[in-house]
PDB file of N, CA, C, O and CB in Angstrom:
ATOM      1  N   UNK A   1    -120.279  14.387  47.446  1.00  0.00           N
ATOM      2  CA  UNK A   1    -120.046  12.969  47.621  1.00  0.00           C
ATOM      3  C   UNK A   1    -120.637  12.164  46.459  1.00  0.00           C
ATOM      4  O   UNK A   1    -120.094  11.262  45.823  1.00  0.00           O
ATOM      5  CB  UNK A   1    -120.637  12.502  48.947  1.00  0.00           C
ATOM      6  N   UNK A   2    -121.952  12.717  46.307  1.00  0.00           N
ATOM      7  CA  UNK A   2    -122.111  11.911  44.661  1.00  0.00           C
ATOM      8  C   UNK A   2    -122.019  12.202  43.653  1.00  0.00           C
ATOM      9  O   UNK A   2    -122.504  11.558  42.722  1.00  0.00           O
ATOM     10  CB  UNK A   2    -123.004  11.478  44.256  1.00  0.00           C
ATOM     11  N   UNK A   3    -121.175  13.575  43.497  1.00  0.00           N
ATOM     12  CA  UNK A   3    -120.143  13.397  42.365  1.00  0.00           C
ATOM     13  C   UNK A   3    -119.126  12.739  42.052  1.00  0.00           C
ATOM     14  O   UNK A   3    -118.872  12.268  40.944  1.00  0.00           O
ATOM     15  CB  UNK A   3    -119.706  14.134  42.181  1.00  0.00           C
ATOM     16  N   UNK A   4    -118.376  12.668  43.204  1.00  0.00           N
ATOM     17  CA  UNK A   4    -117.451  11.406  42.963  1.00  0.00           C
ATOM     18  C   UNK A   4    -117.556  10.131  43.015  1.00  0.00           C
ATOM     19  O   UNK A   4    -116.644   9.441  42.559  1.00  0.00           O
ATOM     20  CB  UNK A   4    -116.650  11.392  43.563  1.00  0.00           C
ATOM     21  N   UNK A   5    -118.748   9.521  43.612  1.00  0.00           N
ATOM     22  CA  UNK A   5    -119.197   7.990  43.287  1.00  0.00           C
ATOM     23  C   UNK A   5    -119.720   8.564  42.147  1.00  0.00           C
ATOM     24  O   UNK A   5    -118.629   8.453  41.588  1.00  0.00           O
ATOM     25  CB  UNK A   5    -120.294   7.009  44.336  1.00  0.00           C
ATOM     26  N   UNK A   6    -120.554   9.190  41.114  1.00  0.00           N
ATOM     27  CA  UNK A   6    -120.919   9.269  39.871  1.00  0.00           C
ATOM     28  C   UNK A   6    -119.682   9.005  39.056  1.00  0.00           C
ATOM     29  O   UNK A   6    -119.493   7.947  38.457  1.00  0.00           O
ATOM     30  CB  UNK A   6    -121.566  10.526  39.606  1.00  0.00           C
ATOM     31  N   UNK A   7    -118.773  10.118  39.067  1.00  0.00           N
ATOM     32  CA  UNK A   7    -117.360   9.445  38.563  1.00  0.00           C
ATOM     33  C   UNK A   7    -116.287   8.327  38.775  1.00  0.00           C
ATOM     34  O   UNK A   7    -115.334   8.186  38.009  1.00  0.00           O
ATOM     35  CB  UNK A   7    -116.727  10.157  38.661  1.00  0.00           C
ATOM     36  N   UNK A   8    -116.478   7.666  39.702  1.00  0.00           N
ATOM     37  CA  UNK A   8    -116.021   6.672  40.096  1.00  0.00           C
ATOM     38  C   UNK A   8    -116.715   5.183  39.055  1.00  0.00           C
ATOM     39  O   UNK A   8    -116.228   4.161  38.571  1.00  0.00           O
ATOM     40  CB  UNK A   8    -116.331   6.795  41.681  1.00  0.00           C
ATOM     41  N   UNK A   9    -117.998   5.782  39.101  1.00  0.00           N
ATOM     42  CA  UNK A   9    -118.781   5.040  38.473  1.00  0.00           C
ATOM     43  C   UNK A   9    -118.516   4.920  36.760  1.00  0.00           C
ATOM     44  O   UNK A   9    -118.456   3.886  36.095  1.00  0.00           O
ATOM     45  CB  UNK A   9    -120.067   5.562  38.874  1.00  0.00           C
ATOM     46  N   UNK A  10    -118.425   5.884  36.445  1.00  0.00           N
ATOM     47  CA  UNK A  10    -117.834   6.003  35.436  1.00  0.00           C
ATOM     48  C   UNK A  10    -116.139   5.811  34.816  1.00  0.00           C
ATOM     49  O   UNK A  10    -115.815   5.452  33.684  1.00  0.00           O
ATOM     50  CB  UNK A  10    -118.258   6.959  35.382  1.00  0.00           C
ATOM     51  N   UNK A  11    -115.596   6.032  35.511  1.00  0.00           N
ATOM     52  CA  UNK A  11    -114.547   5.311  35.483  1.00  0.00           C
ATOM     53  C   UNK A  11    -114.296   3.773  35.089  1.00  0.00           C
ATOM     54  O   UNK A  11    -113.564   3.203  34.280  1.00  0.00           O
ATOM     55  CB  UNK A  11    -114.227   5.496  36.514  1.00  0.00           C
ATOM     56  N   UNK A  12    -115.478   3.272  36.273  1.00  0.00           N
ATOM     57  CA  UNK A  12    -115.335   2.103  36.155  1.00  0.00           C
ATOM     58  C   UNK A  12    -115.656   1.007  35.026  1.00  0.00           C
ATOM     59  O   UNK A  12    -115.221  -0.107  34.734  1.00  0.00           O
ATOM     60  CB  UNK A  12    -115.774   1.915  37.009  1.00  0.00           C
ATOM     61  N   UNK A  13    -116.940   2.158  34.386  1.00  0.00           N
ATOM     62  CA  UNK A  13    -117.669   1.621  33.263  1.00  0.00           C
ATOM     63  C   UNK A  13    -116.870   1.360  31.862  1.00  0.00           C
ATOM     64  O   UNK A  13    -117.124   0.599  30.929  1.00  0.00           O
ATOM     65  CB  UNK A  13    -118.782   2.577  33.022  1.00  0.00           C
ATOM     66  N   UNK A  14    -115.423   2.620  32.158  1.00  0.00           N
ATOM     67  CA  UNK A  14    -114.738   2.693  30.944  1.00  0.00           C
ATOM     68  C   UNK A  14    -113.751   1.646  30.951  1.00  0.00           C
ATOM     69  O   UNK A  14    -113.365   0.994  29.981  1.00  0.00           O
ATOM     70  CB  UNK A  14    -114.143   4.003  30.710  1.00  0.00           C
ATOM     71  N   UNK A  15    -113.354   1.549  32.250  1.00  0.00           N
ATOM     72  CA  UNK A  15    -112.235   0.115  32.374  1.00  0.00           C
ATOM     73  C   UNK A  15    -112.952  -1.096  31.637  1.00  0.00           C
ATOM     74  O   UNK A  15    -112.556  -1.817  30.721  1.00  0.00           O
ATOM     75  CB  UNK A  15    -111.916  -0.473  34.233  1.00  0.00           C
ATOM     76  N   UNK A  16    -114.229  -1.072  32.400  1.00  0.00           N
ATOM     77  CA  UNK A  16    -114.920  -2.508  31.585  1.00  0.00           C
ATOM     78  C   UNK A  16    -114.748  -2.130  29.926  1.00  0.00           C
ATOM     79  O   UNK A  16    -113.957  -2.778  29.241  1.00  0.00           O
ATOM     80  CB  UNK A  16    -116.973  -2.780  32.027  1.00  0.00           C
ATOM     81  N   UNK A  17    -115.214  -1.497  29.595  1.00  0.00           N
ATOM     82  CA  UNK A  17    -115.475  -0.963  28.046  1.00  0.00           C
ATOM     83  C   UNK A  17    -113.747  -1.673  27.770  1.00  0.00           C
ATOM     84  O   UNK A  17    -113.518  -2.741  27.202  1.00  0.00           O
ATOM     85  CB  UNK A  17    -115.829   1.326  27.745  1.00  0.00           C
ATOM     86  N   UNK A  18    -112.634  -0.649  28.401  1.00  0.00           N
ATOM     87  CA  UNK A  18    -111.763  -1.059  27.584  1.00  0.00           C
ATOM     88  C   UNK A  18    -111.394  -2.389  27.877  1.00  0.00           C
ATOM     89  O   UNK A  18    -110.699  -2.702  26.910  1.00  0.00           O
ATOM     90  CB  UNK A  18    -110.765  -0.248  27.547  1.00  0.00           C
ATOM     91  N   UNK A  19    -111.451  -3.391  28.669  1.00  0.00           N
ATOM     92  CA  UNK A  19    -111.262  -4.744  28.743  1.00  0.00           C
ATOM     93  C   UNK A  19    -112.137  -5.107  27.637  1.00  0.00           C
ATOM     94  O   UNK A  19    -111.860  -5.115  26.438  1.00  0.00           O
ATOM     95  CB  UNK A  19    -111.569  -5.400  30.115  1.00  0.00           C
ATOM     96  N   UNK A  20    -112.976  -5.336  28.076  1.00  0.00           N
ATOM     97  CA  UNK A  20    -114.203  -5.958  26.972  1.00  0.00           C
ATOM     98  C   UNK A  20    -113.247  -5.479  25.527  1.00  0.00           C
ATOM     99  O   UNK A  20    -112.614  -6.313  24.879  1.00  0.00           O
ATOM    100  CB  UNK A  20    -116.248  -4.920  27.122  1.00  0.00           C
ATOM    101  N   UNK A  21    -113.277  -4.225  25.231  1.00  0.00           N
ATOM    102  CA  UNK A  21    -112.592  -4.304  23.641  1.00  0.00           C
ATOM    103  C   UNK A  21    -111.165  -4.976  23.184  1.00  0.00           C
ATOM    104  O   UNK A  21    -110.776  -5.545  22.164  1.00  0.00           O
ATOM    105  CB  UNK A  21    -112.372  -2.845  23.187  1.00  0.00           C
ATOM    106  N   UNK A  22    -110.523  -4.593  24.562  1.00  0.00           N
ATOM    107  CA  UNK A  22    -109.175  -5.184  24.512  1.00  0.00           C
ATOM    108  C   UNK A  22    -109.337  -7.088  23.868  1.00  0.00           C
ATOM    109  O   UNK A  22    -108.929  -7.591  22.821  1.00  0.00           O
ATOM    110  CB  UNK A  22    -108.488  -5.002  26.384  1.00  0.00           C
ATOM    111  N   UNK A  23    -109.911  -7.553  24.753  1.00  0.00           N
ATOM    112  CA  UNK A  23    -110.059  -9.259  24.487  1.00  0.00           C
ATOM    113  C   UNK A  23    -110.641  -9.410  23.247  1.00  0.00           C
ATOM    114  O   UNK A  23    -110.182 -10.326  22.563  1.00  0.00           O
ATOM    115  CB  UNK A  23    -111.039 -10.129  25.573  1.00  0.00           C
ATOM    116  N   UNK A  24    -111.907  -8.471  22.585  1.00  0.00           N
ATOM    117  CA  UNK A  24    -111.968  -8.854  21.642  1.00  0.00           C
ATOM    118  C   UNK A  24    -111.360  -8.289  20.756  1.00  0.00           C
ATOM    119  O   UNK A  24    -111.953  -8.433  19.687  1.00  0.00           O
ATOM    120  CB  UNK A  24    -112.841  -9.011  21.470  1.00  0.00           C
ATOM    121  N   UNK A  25    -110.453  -7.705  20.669  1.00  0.00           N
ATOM    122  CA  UNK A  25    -108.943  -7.405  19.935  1.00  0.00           C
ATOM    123  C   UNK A  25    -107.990  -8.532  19.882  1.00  0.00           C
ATOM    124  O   UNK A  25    -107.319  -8.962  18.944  1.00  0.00           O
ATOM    125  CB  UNK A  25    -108.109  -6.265  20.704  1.00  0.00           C
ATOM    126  N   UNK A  26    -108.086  -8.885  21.042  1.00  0.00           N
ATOM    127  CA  UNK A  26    -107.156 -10.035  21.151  1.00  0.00           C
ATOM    128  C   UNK A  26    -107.498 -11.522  20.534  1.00  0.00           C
ATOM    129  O   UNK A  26    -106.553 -12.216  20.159  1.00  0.00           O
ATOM    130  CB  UNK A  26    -106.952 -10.197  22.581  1.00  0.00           C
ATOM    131  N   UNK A  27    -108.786 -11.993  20.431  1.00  0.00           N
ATOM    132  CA  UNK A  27    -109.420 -12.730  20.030  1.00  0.00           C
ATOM    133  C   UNK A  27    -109.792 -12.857  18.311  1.00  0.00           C
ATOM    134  O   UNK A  27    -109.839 -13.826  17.553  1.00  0.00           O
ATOM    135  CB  UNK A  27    -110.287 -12.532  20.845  1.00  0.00           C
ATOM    136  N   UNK A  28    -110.022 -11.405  18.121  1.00  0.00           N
ATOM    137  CA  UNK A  28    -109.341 -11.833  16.303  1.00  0.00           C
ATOM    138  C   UNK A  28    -108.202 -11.607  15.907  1.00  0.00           C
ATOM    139  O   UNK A  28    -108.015 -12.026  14.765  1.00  0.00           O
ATOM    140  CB  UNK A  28    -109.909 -11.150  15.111  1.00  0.00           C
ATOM    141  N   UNK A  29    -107.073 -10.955  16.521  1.00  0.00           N
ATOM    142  CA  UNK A  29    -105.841 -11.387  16.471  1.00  0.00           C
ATOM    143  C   UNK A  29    -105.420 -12.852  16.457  1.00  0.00           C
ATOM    144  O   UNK A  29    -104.691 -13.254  15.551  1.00  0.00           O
ATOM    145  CB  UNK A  29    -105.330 -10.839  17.396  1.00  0.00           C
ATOM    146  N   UNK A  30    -105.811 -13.601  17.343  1.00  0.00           N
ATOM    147  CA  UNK A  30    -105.740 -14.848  17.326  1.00  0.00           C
ATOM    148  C   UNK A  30    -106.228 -15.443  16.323  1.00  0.00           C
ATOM    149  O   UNK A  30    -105.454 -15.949  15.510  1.00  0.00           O
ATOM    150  CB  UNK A  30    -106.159 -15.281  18.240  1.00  0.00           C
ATOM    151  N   UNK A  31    -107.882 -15.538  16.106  1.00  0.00           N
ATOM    152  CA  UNK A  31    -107.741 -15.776  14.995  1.00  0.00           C
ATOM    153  C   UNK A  31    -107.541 -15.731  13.908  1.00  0.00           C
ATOM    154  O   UNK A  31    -107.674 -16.704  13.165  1.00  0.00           O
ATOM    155  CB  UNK A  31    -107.949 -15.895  14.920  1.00  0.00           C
ATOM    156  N   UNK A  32    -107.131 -14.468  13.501  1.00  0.00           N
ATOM    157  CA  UNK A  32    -106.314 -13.923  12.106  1.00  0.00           C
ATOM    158  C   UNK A  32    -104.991 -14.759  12.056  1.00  0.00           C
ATOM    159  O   UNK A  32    -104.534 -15.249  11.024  1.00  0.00           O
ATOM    160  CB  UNK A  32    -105.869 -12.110  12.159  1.00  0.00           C
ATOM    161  N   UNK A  33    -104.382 -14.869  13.418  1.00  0.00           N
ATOM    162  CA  UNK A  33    -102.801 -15.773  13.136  1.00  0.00           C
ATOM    163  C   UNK A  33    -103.546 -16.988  12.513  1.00  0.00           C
ATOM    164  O   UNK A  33    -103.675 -17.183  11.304  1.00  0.00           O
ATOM    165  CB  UNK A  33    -101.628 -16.325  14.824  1.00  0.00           C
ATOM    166  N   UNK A  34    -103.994 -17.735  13.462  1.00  0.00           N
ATOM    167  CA  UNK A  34    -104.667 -19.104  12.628  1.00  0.00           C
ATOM    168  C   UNK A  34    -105.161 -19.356  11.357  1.00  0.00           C
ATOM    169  O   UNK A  34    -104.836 -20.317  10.659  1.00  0.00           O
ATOM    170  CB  UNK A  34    -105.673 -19.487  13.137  1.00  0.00           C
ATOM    171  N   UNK A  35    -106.131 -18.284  10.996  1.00  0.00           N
ATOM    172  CA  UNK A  35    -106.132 -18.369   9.773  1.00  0.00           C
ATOM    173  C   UNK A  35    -105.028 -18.072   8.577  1.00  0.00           C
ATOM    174  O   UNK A  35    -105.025 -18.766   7.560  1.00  0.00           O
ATOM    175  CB  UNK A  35    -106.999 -17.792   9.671  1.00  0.00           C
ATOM    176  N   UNK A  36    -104.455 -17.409   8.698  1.00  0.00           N
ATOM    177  CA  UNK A  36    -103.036 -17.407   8.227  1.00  0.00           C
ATOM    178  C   UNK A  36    -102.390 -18.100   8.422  1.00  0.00           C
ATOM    179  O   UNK A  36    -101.641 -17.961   7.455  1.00  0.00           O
ATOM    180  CB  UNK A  36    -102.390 -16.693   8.426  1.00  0.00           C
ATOM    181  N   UNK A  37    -101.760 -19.324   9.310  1.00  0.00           N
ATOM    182  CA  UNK A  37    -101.348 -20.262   9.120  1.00  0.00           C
ATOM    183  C   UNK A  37    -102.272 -21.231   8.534  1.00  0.00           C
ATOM    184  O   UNK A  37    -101.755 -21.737   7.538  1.00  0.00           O
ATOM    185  CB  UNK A  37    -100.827 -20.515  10.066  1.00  0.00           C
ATOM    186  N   UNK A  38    -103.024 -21.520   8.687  1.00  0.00           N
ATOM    187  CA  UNK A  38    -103.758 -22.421   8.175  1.00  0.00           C
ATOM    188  C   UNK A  38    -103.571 -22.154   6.181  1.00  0.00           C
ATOM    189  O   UNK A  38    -103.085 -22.972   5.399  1.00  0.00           O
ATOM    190  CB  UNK A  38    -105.403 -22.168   8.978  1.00  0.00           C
ATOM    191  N   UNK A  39    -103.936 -21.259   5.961  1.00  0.00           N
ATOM    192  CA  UNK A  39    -103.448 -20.201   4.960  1.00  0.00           C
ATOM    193  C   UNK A  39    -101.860 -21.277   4.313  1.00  0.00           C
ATOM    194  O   UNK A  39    -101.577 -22.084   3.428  1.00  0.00           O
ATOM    195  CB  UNK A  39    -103.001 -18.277   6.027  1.00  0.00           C
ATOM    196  N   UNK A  40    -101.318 -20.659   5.325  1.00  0.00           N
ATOM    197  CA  UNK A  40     -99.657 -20.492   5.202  1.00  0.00           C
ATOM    198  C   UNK A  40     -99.301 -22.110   4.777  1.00  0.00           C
ATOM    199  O   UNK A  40     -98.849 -22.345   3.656  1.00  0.00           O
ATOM    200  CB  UNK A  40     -98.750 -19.908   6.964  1.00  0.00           C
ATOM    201  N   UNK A  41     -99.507 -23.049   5.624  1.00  0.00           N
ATOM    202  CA  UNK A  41     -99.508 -24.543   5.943  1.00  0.00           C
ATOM    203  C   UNK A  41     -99.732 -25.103   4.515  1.00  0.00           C
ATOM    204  O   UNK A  41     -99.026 -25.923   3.928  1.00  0.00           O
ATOM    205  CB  UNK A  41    -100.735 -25.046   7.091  1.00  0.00           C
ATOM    206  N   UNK A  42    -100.755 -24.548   4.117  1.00  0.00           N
ATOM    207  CA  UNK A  42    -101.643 -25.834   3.113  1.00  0.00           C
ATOM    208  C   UNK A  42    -101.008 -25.977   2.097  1.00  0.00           C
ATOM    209  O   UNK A  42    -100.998 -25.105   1.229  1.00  0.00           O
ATOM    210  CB  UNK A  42    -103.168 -25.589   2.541  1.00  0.00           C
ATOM    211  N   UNK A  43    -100.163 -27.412   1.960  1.00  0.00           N
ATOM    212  CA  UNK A  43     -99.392 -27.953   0.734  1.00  0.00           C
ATOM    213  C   UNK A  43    -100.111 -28.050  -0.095  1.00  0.00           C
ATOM    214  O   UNK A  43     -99.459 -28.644  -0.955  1.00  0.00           O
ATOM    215  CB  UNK A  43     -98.758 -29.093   0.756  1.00  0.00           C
ATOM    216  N   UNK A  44    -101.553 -27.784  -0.669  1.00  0.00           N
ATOM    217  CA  UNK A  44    -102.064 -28.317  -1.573  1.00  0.00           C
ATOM    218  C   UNK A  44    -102.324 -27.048  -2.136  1.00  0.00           C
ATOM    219  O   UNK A  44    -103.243 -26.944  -2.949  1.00  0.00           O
ATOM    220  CB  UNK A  44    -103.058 -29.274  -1.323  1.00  0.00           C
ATOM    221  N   UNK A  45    -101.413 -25.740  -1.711  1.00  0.00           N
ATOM    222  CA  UNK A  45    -101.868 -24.850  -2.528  1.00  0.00           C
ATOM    223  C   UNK A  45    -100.627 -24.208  -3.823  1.00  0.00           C
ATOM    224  O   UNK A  45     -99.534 -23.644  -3.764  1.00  0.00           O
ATOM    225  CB  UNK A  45    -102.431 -23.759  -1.479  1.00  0.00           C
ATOM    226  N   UNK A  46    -101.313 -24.561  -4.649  1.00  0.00           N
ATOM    227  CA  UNK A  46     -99.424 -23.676  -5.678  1.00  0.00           C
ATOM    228  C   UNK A  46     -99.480 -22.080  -5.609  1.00  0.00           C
ATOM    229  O   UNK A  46    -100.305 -21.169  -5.533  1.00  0.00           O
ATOM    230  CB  UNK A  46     -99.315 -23.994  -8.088  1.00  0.00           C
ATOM    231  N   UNK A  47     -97.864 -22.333  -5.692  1.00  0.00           N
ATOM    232  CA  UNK A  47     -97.134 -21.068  -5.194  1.00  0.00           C
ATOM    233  C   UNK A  47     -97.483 -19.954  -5.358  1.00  0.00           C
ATOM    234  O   UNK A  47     -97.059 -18.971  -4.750  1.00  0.00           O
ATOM    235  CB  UNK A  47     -96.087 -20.919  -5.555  1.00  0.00           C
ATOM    236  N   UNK A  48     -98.609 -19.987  -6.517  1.00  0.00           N
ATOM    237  CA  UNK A  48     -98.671 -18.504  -7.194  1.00  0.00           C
ATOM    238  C   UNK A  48     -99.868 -18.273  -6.276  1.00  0.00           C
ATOM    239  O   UNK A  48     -99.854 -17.192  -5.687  1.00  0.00           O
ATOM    240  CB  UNK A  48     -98.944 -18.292  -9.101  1.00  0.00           C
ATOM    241  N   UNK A  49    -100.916 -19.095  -6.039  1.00  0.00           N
ATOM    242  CA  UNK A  49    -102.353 -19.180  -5.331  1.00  0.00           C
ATOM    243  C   UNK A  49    -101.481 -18.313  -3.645  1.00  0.00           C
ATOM    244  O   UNK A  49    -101.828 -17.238  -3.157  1.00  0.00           O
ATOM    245  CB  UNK A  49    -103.199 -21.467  -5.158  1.00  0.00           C
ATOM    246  N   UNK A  50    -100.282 -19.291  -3.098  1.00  0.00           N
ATOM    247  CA  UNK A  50     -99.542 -18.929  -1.934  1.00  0.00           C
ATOM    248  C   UNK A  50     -99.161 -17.881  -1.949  1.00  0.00           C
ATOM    249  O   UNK A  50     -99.439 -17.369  -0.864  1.00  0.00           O
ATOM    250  CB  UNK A  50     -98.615 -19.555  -1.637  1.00  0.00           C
ATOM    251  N   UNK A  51     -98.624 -17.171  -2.611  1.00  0.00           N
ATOM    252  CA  UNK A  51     -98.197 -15.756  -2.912  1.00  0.00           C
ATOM    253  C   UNK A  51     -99.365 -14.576  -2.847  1.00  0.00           C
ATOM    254  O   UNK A  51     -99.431 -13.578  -2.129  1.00  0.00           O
ATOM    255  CB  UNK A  51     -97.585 -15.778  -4.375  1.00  0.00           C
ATOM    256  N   UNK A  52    -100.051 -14.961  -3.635  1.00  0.00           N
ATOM    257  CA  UNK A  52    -101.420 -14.005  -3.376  1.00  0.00           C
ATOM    258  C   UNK A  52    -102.277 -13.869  -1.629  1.00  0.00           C
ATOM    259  O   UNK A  52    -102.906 -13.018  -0.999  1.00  0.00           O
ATOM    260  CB  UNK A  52    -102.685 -14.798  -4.542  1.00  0.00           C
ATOM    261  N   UNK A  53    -101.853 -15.132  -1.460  1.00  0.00           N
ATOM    262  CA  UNK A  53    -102.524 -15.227  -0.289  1.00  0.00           C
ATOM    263  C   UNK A  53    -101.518 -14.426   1.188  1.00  0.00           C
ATOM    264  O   UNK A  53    -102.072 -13.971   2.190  1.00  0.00           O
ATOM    265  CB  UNK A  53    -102.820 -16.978  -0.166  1.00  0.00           C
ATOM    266  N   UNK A  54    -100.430 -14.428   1.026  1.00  0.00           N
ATOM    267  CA  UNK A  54     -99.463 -13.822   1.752  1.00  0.00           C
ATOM    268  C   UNK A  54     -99.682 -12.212   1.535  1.00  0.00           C
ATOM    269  O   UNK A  54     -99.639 -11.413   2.470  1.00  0.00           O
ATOM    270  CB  UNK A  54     -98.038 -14.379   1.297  1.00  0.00           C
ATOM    271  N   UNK A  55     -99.930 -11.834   0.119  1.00  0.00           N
ATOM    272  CA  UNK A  55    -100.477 -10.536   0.041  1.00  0.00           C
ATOM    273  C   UNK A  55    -101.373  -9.800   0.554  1.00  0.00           C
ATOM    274  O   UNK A  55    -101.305  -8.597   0.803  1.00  0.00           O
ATOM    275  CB  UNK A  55    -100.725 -10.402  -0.725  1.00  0.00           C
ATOM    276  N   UNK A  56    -102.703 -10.921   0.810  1.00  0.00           N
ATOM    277  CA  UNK A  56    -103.730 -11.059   1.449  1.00  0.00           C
ATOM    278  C   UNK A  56    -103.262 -10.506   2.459  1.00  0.00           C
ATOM    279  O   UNK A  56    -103.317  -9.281   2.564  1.00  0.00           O
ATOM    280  CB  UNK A  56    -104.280 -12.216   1.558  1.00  0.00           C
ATOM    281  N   UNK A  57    -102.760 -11.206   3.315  1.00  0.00           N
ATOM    282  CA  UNK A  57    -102.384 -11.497   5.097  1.00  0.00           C
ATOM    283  C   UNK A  57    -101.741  -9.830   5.071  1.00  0.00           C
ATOM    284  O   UNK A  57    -102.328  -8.910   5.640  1.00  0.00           O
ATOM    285  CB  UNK A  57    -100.791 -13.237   5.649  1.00  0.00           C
ATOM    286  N   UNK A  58    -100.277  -9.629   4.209  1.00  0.00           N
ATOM    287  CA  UNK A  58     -99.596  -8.642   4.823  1.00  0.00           C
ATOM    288  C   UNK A  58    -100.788  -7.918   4.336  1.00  0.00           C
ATOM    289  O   UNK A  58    -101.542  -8.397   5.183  1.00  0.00           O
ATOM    290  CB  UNK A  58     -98.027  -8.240   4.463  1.00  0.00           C
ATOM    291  N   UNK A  59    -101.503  -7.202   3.698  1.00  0.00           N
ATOM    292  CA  UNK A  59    -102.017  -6.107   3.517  1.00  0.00           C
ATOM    293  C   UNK A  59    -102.914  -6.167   5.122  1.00  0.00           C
ATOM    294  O   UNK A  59    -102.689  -5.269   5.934  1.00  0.00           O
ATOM    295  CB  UNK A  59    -102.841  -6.028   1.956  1.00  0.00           C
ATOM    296  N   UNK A  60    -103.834  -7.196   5.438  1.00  0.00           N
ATOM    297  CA  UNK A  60    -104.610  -7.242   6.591  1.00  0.00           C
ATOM    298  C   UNK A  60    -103.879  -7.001   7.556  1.00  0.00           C
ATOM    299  O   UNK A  60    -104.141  -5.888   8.012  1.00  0.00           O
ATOM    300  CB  UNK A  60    -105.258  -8.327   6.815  1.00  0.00           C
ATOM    301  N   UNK A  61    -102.885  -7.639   8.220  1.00  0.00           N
ATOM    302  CA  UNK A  61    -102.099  -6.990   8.959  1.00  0.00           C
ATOM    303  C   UNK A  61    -101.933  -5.644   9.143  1.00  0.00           C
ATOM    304  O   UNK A  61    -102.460  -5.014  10.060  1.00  0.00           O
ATOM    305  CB  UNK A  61    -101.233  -7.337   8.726  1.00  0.00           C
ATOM    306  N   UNK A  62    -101.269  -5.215   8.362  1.00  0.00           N
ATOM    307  CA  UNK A  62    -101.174  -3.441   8.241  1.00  0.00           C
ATOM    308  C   UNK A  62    -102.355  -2.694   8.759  1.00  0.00           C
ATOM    309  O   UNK A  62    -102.411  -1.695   9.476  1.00  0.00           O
ATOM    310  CB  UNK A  62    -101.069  -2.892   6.630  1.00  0.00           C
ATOM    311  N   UNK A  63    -103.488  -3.587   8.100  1.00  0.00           N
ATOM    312  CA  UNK A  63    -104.665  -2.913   8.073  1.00  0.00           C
ATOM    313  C   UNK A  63    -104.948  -3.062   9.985  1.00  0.00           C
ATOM    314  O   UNK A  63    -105.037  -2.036  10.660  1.00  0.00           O
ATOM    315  CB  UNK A  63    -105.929  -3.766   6.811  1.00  0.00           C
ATOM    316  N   UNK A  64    -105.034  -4.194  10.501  1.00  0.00           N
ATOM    317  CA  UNK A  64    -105.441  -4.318  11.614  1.00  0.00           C
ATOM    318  C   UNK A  64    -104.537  -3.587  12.688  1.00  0.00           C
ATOM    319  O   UNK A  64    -104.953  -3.462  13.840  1.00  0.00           O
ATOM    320  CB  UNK A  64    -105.610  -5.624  11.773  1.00  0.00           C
ATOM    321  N   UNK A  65    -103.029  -3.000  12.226  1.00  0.00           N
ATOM    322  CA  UNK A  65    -102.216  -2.284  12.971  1.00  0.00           C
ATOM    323  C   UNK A  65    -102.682  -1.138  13.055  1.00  0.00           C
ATOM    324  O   UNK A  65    -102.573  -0.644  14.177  1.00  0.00           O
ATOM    325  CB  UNK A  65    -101.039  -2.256  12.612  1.00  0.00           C
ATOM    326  N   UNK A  66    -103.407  -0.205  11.905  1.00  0.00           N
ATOM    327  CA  UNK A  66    -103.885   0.578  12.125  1.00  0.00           C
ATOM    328  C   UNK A  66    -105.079   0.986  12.346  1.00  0.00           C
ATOM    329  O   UNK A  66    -105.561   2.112  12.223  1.00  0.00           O
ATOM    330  CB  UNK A  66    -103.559   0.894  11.698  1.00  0.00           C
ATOM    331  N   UNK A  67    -105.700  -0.343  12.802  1.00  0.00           N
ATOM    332  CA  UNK A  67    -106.985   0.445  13.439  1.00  0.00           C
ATOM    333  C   UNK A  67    -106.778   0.518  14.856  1.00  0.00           C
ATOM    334  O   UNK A  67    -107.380   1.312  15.578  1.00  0.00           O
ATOM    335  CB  UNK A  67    -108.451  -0.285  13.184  1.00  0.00           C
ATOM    336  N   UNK A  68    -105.525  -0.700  15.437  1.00  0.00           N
ATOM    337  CA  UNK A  68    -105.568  -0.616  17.020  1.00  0.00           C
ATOM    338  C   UNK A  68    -104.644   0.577  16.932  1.00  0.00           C
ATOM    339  O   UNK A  68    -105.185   1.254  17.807  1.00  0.00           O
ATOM    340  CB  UNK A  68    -104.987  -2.062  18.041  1.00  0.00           C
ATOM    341  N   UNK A  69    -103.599   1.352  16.489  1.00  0.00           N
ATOM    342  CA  UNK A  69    -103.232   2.467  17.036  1.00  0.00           C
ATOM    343  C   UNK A  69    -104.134   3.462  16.637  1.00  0.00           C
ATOM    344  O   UNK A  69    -103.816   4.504  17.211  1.00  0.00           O
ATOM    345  CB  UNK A  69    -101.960   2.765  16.763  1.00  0.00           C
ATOM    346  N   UNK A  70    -105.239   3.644  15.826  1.00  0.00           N
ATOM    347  CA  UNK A  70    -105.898   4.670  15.731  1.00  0.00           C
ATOM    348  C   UNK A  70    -107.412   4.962  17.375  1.00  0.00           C
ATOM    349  O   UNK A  70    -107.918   5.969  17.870  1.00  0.00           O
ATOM    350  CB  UNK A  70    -106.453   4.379  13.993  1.00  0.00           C
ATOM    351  N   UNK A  71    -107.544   3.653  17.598  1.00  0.00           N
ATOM    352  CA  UNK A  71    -108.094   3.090  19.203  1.00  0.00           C
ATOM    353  C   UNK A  71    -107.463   3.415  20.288  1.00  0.00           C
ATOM    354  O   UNK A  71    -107.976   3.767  21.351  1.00  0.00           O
ATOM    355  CB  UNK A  71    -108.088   1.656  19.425  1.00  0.00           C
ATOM    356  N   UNK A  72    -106.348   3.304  20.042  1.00  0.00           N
ATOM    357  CA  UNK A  72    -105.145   3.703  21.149  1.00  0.00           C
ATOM    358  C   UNK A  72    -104.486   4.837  21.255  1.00  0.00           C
ATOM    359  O   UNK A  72    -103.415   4.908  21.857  1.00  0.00           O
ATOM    360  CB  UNK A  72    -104.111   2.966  21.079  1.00  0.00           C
ATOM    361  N   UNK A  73    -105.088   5.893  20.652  1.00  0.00           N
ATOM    362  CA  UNK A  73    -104.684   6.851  20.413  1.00  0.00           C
ATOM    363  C   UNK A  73    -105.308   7.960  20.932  1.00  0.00           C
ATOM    364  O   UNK A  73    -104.876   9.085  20.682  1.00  0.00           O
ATOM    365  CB  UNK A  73    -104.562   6.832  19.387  1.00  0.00           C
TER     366      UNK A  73
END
């Protein structure tokens, strides 16, 4: 019997774990969009400065795709 409330227990600990990581996955996702628009938005930047900065973004992107499927995996 208290092996399986031990594992139960544990179970439960991992759900939290993965919520808890999930949101804060989700939370610099969010703010990565924002900052990239914010990024994206700003008329006061010339094109060539804009271009680099889009390079910026797609490379991070990529980058942040593969750390959540390497998590999810």
């Amino acid at each position: 019997m208290s092996g399986a409330m031990e594992e139960k227990d544990r179970e439960f600990k991992r759900a939290r774990t993965v919520r808890t990581d999930y949101k804060h996955a989700v939370d610099e996702v969010q703010s990565w969009i924002q900052n990239a628009e914010f990024k994206v938005q700003d008329r006061s930047v010339e094109p060539l400065q804009l271009k680099e900065n889009l390079s910026v973004r797609r490379f991070l992107l990529l980058d942040y795709k593969l750390n959540l499927e390497l998590v999810h995996t």
